[in-house]
C-alpha positions, -999 to +999 in steps of 0.1 A: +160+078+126+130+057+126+121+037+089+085+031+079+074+003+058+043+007+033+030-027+025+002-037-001-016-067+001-039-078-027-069-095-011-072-123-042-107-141-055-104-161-025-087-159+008-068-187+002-048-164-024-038-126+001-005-122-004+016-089+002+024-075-038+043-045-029+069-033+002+092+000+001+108+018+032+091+052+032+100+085+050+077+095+081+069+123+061+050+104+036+038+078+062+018+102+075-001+112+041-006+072+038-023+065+071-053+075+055-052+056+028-065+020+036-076+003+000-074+003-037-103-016-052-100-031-090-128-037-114-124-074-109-140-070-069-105-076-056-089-049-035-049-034-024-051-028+010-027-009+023-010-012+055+022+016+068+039+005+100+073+014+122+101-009+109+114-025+134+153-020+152+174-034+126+149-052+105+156-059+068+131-050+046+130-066+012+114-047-012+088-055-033+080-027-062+050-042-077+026-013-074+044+022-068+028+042-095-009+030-089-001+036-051+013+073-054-016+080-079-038+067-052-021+090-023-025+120-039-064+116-040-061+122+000-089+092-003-093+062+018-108+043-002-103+047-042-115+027-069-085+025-101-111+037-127-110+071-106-073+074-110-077+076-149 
C-alpha cells in the first residue's frame, strides 16, 4: 500500500526563517483532494505552502501536527490558494 505524506511549510518574514510546521501520513484518497491545494496565506504576508508527496519504501515519517484544523478547513474550499480570513 503506498503512504502519502502532506507537508506544510511556513514561508517566514524572511527566507532565512522556512521551516516545515506540519507532517501527517495521509491516505491516497485525500492526497488527491490536496494536490490542488498549494498555499494558505496569513494576514501577516506570510504563507503555508503545502506540499503532498509518495513516502518513500520504508521511510519514517515523524509527524508534526501543528496545523491540521486550519489545513482541513482549507481543503474543503477545493481552493488553491486561500487566504485564513476566508475560512472564518
Amino acid at each position: 500500500m503506498t503512504r502519502y505524506v502532506l507537508e506544510g511549510e511556513w514561508s517566514g518574514y524572511r527566507s532565512s526563517q522556512r521551516r516545515i510546521v506540519h507532517r501527517e501520513v495521509i491516505t491516497k484518497q485525500r492526497a488527491d483532494r490536496l494536490r490542488n491545494l498549494s498555499s494558505i496565506q496569513y494576514t501577516d504576508g506570510t504563507r503555508l505552502d503545502i506540499y503532498v508527496r509518495e513516502a518513500e519504501p520504508r521511510e519514517r515519517v515523524s509527524q508534526i501536527n501543528g496545523y491540521n484544523s486550519l489545513i482541513r478547513q482549507a481543503e474543503r474550499t477545493g481552493e488553491s490558494y486561500v487566504r485564513v480570513e476566508e475560512l472564518k
